[in-house]
N, C-alpha and C positions, 0 to 999 in steps of 0.2 A: 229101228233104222237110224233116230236120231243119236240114240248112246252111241251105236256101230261106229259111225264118223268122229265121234268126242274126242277118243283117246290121242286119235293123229295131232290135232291140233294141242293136246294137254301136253302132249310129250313136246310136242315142238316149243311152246310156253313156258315147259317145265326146263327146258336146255338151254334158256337164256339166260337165266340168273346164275347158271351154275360158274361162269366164269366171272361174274360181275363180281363176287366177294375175294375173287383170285390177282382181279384190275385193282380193285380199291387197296386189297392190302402190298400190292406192288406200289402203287404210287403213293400210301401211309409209309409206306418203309423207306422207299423215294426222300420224303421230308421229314421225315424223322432224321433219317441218315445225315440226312443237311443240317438242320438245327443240333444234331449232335455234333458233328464237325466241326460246326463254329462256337458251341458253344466248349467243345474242347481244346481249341486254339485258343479262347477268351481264357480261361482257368489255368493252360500251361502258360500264357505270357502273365497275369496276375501270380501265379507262384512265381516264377523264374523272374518277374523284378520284384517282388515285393522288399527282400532285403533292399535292396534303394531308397525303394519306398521307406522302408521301415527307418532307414539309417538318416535319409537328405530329408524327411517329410516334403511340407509343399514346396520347400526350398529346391527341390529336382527340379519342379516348374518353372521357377525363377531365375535362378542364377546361373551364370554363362561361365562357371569355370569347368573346365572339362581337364584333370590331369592327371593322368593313368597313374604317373610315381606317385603322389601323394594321396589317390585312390579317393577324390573328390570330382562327383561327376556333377552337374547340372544339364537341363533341357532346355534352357529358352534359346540359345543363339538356334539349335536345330532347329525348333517349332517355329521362330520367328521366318526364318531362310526359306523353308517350305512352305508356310503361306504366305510369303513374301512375293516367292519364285512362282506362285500356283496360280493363286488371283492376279498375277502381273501376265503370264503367260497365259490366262484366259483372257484377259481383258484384250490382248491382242492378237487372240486366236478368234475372238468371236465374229468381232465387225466380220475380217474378211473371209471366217467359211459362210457367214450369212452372204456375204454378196458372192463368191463361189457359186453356191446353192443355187441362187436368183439368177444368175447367169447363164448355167446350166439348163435349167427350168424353163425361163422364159423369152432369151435372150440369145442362146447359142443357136447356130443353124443344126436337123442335124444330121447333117453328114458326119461332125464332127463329135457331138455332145456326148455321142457313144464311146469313142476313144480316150475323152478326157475323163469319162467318169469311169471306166477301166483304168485309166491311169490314176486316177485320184485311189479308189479301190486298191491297186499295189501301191499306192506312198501308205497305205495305212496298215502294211505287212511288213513294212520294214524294219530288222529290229534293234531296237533303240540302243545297244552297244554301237552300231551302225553310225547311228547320227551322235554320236557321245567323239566316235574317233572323228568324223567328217567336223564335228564342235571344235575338237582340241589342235588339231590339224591344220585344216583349213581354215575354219570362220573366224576361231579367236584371232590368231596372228592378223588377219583382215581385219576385225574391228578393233584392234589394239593400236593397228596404224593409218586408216583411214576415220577412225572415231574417238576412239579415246583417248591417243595424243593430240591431237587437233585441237580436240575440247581443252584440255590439259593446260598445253601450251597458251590458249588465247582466256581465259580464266586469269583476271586483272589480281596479283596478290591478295592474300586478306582478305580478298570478297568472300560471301555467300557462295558464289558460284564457283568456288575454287574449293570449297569445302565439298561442294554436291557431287564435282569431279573427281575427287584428290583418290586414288587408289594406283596399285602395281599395275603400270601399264604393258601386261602379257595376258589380254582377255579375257580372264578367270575370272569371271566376276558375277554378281547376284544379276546383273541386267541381260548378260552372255547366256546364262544358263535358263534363263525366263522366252528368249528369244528361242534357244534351242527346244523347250518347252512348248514353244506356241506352235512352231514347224511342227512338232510330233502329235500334238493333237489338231491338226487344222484335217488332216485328210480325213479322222473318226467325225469330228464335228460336220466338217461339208456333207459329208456321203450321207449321215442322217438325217441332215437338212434339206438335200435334195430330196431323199424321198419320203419326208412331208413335203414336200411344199406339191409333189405327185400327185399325193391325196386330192390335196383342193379339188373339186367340180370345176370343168370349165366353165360349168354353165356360171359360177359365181365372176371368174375372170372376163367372160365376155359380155356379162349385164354390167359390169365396172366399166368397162371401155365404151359400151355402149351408152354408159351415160355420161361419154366425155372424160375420168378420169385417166391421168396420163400414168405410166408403166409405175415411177414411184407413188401413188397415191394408189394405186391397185396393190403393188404385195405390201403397203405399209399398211394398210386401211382397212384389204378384204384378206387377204393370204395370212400372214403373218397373224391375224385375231385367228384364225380357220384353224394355226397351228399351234396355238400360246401352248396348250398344257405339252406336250410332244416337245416345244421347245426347250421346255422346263427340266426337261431329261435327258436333252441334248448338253445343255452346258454343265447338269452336273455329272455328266460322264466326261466328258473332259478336263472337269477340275479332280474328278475322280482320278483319272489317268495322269495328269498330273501331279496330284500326289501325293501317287505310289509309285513314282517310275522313279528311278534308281540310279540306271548305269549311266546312263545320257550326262545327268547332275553332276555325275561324281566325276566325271572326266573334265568339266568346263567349270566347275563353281569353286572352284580355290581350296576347298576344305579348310575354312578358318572356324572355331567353335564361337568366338565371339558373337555381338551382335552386330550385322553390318550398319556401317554409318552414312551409307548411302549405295545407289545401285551401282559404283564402281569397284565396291569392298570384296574381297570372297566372305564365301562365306559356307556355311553347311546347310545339308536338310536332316531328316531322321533317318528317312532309306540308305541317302550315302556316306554319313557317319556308321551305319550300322554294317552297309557295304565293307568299309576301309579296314574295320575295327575288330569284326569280330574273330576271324581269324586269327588273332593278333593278341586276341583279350586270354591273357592265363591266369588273371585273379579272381575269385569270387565274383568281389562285388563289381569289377569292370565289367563281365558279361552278363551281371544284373540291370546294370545301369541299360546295357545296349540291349538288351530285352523289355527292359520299362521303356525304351522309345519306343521299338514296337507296338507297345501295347497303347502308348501316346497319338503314334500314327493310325494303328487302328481304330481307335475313340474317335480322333478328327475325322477320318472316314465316314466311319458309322455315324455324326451327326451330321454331316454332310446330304448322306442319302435318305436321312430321318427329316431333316429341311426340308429334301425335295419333295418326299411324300406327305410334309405337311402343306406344303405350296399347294399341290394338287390338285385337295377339294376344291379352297380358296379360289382357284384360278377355275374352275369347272362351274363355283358358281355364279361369278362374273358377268 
């Protein structure tokens, strides 16, 4: 009687596994697929600049001359302009989606908290050719005449500060484009800010208050530790987004290949020299050189989010 019953249960045991090797080798082929992808983007920009490589050696890194007639490229004015424009544009992207977030979070009533954080959600749909025309359009011509003649003009000859100024004053400039940077990633920044800071326990928020400390000494003290490593992802996706973003740049940054001599100067990134140019490139080694940035920007990337995940443990073991 007990065999009689056996077989039901063996077949039903025996019908489990039969899809398990069909999951696995779906989701093996899944990341495989992935690590092939990139590892065959990594090998077509590695071939497609190497002649630059091969031609400028490390001197592509170095030197800022870029001249299609004479078919002498260099990368630093570009590499310098992109983290120039990137770390500038986070650094003033962060303070305020962090206080966004905190607002939102603990701060806003909500009849309302729901609307804004919908509205923040479509600012970070918007796309960045968008805010590249609303840059060249509108805000430069605005900060060319309410900011950087002002400054210009009151800049005592000869000083320091006539130097820090001194640029074409038509908006285009490394500081213009860093600004237009910080708007386009302020709304990805908040929105992930906010929900960490969701996470928290209230129970942790309301033993803070309970022992007296006041709204800043609770998210600087209990919140913000609750969220370190979470945070740590938040801002390198924004420098990530930053930059690799492109259109925005390339409409408000001047397109100079030099190095800027200050945040009034234009100037280039990698993306929007590569934008301008390549259409445009009918020599060899010119569309070499503009695929060795690529492959430049990619590296910066890639050690970028190899950073973040070295942060990580560090911060987890804290």
């Amino acid at each position: 009687m007990t065999s009689a019953a056996a077989p039901p249960s063996l077949t039903h045991q025996s019908s489990r596994p039969l899809g398990d090797p069909i999951f696995r080798g779906v989701c093996f082929g899944a990341a495989t697929l992935l690590l092939a992808a990139l590892g065959g983007l990594l090998i077509s920009l590695v071939i497609g600049g190497w002649p630059a490589f091969a031609k400028f050696g490390f001197g592509f890194l170095t030197s800022t001359t870029w001249n299609p007639v004479t078919e002498v490229y260099g990368a630093a004015g570009p590499i310098a302009g992109t983290l120039i424009t990137s770390f500038l544009a986070l650094a003033l992207a962060l303070p305020v989606a962090l206080g966004v977030a905190v607002f939102l979070t603990e701060f806003c009533p909500r009849a309302i908290s729901g609307p804004l954080a919908v509205t923040l959600e479509l600012l970070a749909g918007i796309p960045s050719i968008v805010y590249g025309m609303w840059g060249l359009f509108v805000f430069a011509p605005f900060f060319a005449m309410h900011v950087q003649m002002p400054l210009m003009m009151a800049a005592p000859p000869g000083s320091i500060w006539e130097k820090l100024v001194t640029g074409i004053p038509n908006g285009a400039n490394i500081l213009t484009a860093s600004i237009i940077l910080a708007i386009m990633i302020l709304p990805y920044m908040s929105a992930v800010f906010r929900e960490l800071l969701r996470t928290v326990p209230p129970q942790l928020r309301e033993a803070s208050y309970g022992l007296g400390c006041t709204p800043l000494e609770t998210v600087w003290s209990v919140m913000l530790p609750y969220v370190r490593r979470g945070s740590i992802g938040v801002v390198m996706l924004g420098l990530g987004r930053a930059l690799g973003e492109t259109m925005a740049v390339t409409f408000i940054i001047g397109n100079a290949h030099g190095l800027p001599k200050n945040l009034f100067a234009s100037g280039a990134t990698l993306a929007s020299t590569i934008a301008n140019e390549f259409t445009e490139a009918t020599g060899e080694m010119h569309t070499s050189a503009l695929i060795a940035l690529g492959l430049v920007l990619f590296l910066i990337t890639f050690s970028v989010l190899a950073l973040a995940r070295a942060l990580l443990p560090t911060q987890s073991h804290s």
